[in-house]
C-alpha positions as CSV (number, residue, x, y, z in Angstrom):
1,X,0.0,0.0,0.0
2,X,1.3,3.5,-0.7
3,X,0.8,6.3,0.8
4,X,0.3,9.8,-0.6
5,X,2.4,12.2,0.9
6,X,0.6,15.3,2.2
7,X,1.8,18.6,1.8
8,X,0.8,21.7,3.6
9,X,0.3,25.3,2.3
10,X,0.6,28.2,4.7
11,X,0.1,32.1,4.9
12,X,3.3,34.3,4.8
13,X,3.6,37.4,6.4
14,X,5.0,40.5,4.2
15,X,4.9,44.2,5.3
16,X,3.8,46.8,2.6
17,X,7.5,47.6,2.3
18,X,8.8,44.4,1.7
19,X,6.1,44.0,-1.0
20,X,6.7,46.9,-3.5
21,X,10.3,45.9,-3.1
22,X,9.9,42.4,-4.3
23,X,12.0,42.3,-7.6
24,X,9.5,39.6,-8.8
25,X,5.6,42.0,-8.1
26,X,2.9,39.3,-6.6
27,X,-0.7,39.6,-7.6
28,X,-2.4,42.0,-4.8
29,X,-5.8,41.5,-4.0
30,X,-8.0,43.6,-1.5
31,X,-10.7,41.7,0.3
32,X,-12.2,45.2,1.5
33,X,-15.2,46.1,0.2
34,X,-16.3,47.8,-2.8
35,X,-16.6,51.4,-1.3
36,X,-13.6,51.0,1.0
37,X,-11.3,50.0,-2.1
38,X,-12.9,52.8,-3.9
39,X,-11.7,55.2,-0.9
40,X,-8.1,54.4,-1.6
41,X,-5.9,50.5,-2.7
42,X,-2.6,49.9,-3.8
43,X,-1.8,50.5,-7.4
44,X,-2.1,47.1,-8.7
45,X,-4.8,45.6,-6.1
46,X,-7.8,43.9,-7.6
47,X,-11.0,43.9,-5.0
48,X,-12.5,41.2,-4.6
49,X,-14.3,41.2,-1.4
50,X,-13.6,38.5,2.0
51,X,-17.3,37.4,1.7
52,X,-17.3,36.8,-1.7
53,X,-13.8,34.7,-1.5
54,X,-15.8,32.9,1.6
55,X,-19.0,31.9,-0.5
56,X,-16.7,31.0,-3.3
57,X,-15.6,28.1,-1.6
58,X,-19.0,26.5,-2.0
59,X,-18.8,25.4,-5.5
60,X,-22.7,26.4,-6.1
61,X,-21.7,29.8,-5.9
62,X,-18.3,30.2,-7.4
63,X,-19.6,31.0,-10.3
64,X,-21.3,33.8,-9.2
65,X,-19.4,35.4,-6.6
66,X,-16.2,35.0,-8.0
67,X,-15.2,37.0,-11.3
68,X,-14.1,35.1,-14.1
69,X,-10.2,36.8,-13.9
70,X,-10.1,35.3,-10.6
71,X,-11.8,31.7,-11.3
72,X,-9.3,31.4,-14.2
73,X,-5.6,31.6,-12.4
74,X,-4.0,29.2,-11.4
75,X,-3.9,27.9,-7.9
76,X,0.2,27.8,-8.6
77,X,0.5,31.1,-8.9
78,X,1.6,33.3,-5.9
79,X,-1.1,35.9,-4.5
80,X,-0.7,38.7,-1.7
81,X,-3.3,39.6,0.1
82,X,-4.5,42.9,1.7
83,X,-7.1,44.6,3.9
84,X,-7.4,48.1,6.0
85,X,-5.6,46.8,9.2
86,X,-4.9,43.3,8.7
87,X,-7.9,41.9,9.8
88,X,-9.6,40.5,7.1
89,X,-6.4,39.6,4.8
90,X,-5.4,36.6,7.4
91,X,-9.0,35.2,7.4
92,X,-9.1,35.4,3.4
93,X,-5.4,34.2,2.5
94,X,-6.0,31.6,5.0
95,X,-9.5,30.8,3.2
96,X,-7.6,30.6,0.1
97,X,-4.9,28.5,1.4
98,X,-7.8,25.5,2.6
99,X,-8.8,25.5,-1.2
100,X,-5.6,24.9,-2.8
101,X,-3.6,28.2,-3.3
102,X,0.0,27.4,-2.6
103,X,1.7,30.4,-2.4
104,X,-0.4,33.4,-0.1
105,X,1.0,36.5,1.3
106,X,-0.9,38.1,4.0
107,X,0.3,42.2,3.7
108,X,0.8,43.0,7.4
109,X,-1.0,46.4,9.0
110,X,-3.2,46.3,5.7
111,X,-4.0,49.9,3.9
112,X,-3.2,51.7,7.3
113,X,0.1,50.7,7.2
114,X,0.2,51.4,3.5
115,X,-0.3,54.6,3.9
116,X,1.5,55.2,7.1
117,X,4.8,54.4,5.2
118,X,3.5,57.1,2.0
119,X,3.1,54.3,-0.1
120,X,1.6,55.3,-3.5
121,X,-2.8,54.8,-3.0
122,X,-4.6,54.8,-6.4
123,X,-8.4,56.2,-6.1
């Protein structure tokens, strides 16, 4: 009998710092909502809300809570994730993380931190 080794996927921390100075840039999403991402995100962040990344683990819904760019990458690729104060990026990335993603990067102190350190915010 074999057995079929199991591997295990975990959540890395990264400050906002240490993000825009990767050499290699991550995809950023922000799990904020709609009118808090419209307030102020990072440059390249894409919303996509923690509820809808929640519900989008049921696969009767996927397909309508999660946007086709989104349902189309591959769970290979590596993702950062980020929030107002780190809150809501651990629950997501770790969310993420139960349904296959391999490589997760939670963005520590979220958009407040962000800003704290005059990173550029898009509106």
């Amino acid at each position: 009998m074999t057995s079929t080794p199991i591997v295990s996927h975990s959540v890395t921390n990264i400050s906002p710092q240490e993000f825009v100075e990767l050499s290699d840039p991550l995809l950023l999403i922000d799990v904020r909502s709609g009118i808090e991402y419209a307030t102020g995100h990072a440059p390249t962040a894409l919303n996509l809300s923690l509820p809808r990344i929640i519900l989008g683990r049921i696969p009767m819904f996927r397909s309508w809570v999660l946007p086709e760019w989104f349902r189309e990458l591959s769970s290979d690729q590596a993702i950062a994730i980020i929030c107002l104060t780190a809150h809501r990026s651990p629950i997501a990335a770790s969310q993420l993380v139960k349904v296959g993603w391999k490589k997760v990067y939670n963005i520590t102190g979220g958009m407040v931190e962000w800003q704290r350190l005059n990173l550029e915010v898009c509106k």
